[in-house]
FIMARGU-363101 format. One record per residue: residue in three letters; x, z, y of N, C-alpha, C in turn. Coordinates in pm, whole numbers, plus 50000, padded with zeros to 5 digits. Atoms other than C-alpha are relative to their C-alpha. Layout:
BEGIN
ALAXZYXZYXZY...
***
This chain:
BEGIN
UNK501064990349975063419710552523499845009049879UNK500384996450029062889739452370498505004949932UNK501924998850031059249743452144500265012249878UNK500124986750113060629775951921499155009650103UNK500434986749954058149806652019500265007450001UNK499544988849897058509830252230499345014049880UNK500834989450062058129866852079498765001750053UNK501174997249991054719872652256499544989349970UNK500655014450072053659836052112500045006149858UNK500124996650138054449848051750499175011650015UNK500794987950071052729882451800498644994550039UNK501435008749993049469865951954500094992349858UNK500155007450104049599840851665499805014949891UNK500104992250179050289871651369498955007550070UNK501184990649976047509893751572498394991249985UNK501275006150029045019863351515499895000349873UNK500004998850136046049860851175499185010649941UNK500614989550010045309896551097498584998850042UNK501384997249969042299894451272498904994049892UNK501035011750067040689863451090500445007149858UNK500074993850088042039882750763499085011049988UNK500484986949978040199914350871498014993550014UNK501174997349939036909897651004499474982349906UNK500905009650082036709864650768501064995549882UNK498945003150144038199867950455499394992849928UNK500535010150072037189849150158499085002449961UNK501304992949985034369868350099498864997250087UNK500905005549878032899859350408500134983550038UNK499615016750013034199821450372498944999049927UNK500445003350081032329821650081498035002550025UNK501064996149938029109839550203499614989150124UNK500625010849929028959812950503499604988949926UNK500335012350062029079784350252498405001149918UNK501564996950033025979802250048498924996250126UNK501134998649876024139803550419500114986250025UNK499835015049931024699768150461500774992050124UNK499435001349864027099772950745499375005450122UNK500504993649878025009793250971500845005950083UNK498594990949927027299807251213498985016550020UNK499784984850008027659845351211499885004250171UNK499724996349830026989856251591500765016750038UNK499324991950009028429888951520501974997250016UNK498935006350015031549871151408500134995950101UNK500265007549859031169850851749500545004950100UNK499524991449868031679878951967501275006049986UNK498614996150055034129892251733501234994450112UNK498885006649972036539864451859499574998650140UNK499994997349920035179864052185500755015850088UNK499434981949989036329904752225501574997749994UNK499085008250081039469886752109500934992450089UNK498885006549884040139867452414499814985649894UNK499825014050003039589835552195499544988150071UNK501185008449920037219816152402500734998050159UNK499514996049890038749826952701501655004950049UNK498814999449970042299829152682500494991250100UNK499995005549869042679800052949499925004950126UNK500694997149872040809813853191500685009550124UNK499114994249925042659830553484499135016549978UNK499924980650027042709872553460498625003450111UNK501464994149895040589877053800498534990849980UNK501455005350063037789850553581499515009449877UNK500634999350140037629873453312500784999249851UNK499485000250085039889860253108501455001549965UNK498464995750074043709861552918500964994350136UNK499005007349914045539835253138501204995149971UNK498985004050035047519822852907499514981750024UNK499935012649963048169786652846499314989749879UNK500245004450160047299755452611500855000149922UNK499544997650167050459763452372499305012149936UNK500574987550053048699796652342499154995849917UNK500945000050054045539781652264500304991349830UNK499465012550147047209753551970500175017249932UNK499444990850126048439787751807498995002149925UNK501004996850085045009804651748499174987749925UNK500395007950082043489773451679500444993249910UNK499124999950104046099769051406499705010249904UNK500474990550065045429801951278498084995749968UNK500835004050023041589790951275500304990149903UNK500175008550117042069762551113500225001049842UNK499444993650119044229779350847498855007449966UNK501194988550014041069806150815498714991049941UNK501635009149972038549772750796498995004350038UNK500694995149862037169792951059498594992250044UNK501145008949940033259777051126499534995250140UNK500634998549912031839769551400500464986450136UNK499895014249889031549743651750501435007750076UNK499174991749954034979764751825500544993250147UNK499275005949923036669736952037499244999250131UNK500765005349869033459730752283499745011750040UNK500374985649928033009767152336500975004150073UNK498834997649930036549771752416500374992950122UNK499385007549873036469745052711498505006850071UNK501014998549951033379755552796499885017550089UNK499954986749981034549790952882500114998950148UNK500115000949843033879795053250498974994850045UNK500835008949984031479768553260498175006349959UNK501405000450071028589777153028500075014949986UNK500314985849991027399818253112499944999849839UNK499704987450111028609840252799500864992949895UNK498805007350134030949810852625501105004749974UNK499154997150011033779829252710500595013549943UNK499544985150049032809862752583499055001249875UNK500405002750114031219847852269498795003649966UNK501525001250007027859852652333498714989750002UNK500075014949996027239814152396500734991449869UNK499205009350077027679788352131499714992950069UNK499955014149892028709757452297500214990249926UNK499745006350071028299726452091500524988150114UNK499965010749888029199687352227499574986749903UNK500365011950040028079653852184501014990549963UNK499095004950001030869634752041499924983349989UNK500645011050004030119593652112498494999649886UNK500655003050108027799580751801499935012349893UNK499794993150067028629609851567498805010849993UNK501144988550019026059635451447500925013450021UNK499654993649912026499666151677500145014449883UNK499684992250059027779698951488499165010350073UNK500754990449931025649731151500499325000350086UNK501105001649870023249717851726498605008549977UNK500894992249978020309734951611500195017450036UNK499784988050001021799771451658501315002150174UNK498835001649865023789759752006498975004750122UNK500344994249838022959779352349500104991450084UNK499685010549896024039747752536500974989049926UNK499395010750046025229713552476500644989950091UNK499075004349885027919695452639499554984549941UNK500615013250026026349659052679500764989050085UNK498865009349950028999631952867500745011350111UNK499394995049887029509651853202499405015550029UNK500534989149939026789678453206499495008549896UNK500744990750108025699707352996498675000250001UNK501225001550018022149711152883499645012849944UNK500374988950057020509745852822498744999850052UNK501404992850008017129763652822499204982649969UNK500785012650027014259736252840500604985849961UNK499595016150048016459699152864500705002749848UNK499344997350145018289716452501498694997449898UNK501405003950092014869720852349499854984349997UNK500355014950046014189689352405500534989349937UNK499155011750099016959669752292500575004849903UNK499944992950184017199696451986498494993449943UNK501175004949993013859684451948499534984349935UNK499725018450007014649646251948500894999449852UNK498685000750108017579654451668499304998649890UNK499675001250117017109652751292501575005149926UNK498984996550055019309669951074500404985949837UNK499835006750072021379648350846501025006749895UNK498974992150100023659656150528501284998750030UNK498585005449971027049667550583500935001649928UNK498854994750106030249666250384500655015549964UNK500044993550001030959696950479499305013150004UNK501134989550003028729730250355500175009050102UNK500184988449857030009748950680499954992850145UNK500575003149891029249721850918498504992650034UNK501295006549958025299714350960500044987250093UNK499985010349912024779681251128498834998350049UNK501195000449954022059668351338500474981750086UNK499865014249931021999629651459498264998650107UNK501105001749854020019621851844500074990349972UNK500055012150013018149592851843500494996850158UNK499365008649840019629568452139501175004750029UNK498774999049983023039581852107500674987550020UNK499085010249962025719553552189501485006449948UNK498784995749984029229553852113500605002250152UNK499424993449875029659554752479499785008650034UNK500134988150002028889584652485500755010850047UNK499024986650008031869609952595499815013049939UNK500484989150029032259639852465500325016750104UNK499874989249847033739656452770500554991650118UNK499535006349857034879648253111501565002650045UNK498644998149916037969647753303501395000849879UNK498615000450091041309663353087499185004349880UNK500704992650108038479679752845500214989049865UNK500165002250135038669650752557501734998849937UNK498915003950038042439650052547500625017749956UNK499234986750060042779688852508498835004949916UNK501414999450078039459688152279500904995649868UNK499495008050100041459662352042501275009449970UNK499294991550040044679685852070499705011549923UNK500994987850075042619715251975499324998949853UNK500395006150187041309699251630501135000149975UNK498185002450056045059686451598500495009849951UNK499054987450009045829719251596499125008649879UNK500704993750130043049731551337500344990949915UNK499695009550085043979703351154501145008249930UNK498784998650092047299713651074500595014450027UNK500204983650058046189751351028499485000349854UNK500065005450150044679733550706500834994049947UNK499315006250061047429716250624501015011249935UNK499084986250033049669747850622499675004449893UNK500364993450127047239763950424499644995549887UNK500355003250075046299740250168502184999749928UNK498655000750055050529737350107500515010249932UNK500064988050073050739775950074499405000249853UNK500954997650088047849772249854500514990349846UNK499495010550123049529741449640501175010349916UNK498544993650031053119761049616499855012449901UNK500644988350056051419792049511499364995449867UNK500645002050119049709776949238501184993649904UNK499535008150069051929756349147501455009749888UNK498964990550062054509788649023499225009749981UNK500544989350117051609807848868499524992849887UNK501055004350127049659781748635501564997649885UNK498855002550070051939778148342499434988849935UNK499885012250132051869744448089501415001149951UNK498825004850080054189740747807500785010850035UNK499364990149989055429775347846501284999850108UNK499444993349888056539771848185499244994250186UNK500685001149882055369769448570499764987650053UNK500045012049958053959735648656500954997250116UNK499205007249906056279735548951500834998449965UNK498865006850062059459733448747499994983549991UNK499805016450063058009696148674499964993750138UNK499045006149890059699671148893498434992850092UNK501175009649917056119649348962498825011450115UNK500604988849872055049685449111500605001550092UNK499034996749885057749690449318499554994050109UNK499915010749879057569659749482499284999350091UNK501334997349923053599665349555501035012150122UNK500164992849956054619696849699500994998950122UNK499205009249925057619682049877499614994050134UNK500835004649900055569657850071499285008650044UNK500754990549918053129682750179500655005850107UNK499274998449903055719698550358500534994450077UNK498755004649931057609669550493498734992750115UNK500885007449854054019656650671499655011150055UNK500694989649901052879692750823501415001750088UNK499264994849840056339700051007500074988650062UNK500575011849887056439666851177498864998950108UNK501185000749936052659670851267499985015050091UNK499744984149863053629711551438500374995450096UNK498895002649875056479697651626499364989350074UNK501115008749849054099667751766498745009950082UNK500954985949928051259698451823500155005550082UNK499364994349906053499720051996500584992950094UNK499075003549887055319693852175498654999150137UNK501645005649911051379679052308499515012450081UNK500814992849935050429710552410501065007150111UNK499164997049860053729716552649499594989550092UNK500485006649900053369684952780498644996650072UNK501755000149993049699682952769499844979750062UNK499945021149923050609637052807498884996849890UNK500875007750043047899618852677499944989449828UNK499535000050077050019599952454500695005249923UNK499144986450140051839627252273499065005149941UNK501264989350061048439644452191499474988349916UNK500585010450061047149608052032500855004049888UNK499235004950103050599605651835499375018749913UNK500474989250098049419645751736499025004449895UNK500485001450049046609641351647499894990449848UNK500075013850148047149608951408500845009649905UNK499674998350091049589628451238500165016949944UNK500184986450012048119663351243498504995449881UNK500895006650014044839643251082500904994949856UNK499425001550122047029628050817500275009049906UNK499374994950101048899657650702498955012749948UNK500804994350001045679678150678499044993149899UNK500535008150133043679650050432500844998949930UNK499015002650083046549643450298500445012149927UNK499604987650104047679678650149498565002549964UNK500854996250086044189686350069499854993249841UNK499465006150078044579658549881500885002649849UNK499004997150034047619665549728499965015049903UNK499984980050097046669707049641499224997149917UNK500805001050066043549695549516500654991049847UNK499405008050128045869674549263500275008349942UNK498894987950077048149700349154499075010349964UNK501114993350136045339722549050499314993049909UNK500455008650129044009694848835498445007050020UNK501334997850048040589702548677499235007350074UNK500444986649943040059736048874499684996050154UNK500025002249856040469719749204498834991350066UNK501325006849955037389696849184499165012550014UNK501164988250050035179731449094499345005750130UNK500674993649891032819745449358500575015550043UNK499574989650020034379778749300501655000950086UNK498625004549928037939764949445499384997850112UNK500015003249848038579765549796500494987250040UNK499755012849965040139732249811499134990250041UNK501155007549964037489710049826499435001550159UNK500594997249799036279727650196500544999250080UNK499085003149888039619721850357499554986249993UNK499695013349994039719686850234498144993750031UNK500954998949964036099684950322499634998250195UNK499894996549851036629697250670500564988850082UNK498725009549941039899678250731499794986550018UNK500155015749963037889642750681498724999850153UNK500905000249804034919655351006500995002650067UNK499445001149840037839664651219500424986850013UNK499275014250010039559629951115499314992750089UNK501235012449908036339613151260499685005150137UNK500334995649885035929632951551501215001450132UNK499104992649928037589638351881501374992149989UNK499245012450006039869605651911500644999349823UNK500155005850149039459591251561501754995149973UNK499095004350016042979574751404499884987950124UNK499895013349917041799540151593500745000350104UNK499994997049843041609555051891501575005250033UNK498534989649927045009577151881500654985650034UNK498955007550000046799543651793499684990950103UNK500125012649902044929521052062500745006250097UNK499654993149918046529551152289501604997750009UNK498714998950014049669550552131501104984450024UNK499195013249979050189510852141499915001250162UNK499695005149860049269508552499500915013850071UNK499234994449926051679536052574501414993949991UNK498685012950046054339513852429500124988050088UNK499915006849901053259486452587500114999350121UNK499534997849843053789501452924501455006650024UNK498694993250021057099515252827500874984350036UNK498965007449982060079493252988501135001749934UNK498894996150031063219486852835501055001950054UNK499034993349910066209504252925501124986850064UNK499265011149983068769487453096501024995849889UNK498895000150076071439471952921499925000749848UNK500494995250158069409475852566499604983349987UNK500125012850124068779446552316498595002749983UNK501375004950000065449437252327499304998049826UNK500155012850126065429422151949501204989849949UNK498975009150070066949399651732500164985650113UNK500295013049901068079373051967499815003850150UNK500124996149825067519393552283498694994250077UNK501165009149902064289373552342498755005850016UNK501205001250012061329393052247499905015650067UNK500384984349891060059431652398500175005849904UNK498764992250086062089462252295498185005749928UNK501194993450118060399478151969500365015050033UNK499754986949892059779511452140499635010149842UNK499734986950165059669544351834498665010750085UNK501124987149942056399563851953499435008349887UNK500194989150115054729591651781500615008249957
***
C-alpha cells in the first residue's frame, strides 16, 4: 500500500502551514500563554473559514468532503503550530453541534476521570453520548472547579461525580478522537526535532557547533528515528481507520512527541528549562495528550488483544518447540 501524498494532500498540508504561520506565529503563541490560554475566537473562525472543522463533512453539508488522511495532515500541522484549543471535539462535532463547523462553536468533551479542557469558555460539551448546551452547560460549568494545569495554554476544570466510565464520545468518535491527538502529537514531535537540529548547528562550544559532538548527534538521531515510525503508523491509521493500528499510533505518536521534547529540551541545555524557550510548552502539551484520548494502557490493552485474536498462519512455527502461540509483531 501506498501512504506517500498525493499532490493535493501536500498542498492542503503547506496551505495550513502558511496559514498557522500567517495567523499564529510566535507572537501570538506567546501572547496566548500571557492570557492564560484563553482561546482567541477570532482565531476560531479563522480556521473555521479554513475548512478546518469541517473538512469531513460532505460538500451539500457545508463542508470540504475530504477524508480522515486529510484531517491527520492539518492536525499535524496544528500540532506542529501548538495550536490551542478543544480542536479535536470541535472537529467531530462539526455537523452535530450548530456553528462547530464554521468555528463559531467551541466544542469541548468529557474525557473519562480527566479534568475537561476549556470548559469554562465551551459553547457545548460533549458528555458520553449527548451534547450539553445553553442551560444543562451552565449547570455542569457550574458544578466544575478549575484546577492547575501543566500546560499554560490548556485551562482545566475537574466535575464533581465524574467516573472513569465516562466516554468521551460515542460510536467510531473515540478511535478517530485518539488518531487526531496522534496526529498533533507527532506535529510536536517534528517540530521540537527541527527545533533540536537547528540549534544544535547554531550554538557554538569550544569553537565549534554543538552538533559536530557525537553525544549530540545521537540525541538528534533518535529524535528522528522515533517520529518517522510514529507518521507511517499515523498515516497508515488514518487509511485504514482499524482500531488497532490507531492504538499502535497513538502509543508511538505519544512517545516520540515526550520523548523529543525531551530530548530538544536537552540539547539546549540551560536555555531550554527558561520560560522564554518554547520547549517546555511542547513538552508540556505532549504529556496532556499522553493522558488523554486512549492513554498508553489503553493503546496496549488494544494492541495485546488484537494479537491475541490474531491466528497463526498455516504452516508457521509457533515457538521454540512448536508448542506455545505464534509471537505475533504488532504496532
Amino acid at each position: 500500500m501506498d501512504f506517500q501524498l498525493s499532490d493535493d494532500q501536500r498542498a492542503l498540508r503547506s496551505g495550513m502551514r502558511d496559514l498557522l504561520d500567517a495567523v499564529f506565529d510566535r507572537d501570538r503563541l506567546r501572547a496566548a500563554v500571557e492570557r492564560g490560554g484563553t482561546l482567541d475566537r477570532s482565531l476560531w473562525r479563522e480556521l473555521g473559514a479554513a475548512g478546518f472543522f469541517a473538512l469531513r463533512l460532505p460538500e451539500e453539508a457545508g463542508g470540504v468532503g475530504l477524508g480522515l488522511p486529510e484531517a491527520v495532515l492539518l492536525f499535524e500541522e496544528a500540532g506542529r503550530a501548538l495550536l490551542p484549543g478543544p480542536l479535536v471535539a470541535t472537529h467531530l462535532a462539526a455537523g452535530l453541534v450548530k456553528g462547530a463547523a464554521e468555528g463559531e462553536a467551541v466544542v469541548t468533551a468529557v474525557d473519562g476521570d480527566l479534568p475537561v479542557a476549556h470548559l469554562a469558555e465551551a459553547d457545548a460539551v460533549l458528555v458520553g453520548a449527548e451534547f450539553l448546551a445553553g442551560e444543562p452547560l451552565r449547570a455542569f460549568v457550574a458544578a466544575a472547579g478549575p484546577v492547575r494545569s501543566v500546560d499554560p495554554l490548556t485551562p482545566l476544570h475537574r466535575v464533581a461525580g465524574r467516573t472513569a466510565a465516562t466516554e468521551a464520545y460515542s460510536g467510531a468518535f473515540p478511535y478517530e478522537g485518539a488518531l487526531l491527538t496522534a496526529a498533533e502529537q507527532l506535529g510536536s514531535a517534528v517540530r521540537t526535532t527541527e527545533t533540536a537540529v537547528q540549534h544544535a548547528g547554531d550554538r557554538q562550544q569550544f569553537g565549534s557547533p554543538i552538533g559536530s559532538f557525537q553525544a549530540v548527534k545521537h540525541l538528534c538521531a533518535d529524535m528522528l528515528a522515533r517520529t518517522e515510525p510514529a507518521r507511517a503508523a499515523v498515516y497508515a491509521a488514518a487509511v485504514t481507520g482499524d482500531p488497532v493500528e490507531i492504538a499502535a499510533a497513538k502509543l508511538l505518536a505519544d512517545e516520540a512527541a515526550v520523548r523529543n521534547a525531551r530530548d530538544c529540551l536537552q540539547i539546549h541545555g540551560g536555555m531550554g528549562f527558561t520560560w522564554e524557550a518554547d520547549v517546555h510548552l511542547h513538552l508540556k502539551r505532549a504529556w496532556l495528550r499522553a493522558a488523554a484520548r486512549l492513554t498508553a494502557a489503553g493503546a496496549e490493552e488494544l494492541l495485546a488483544a488484537g494479537l491475541g485474536a490474531a491466528r497463526p498462519r498455516s504452516g508457521s512455527s509457533a515457538g521454540p518447540g512448536g508448542g506455545g502461540p505464534e509471537a505475533g509483531g504488532g504496532g
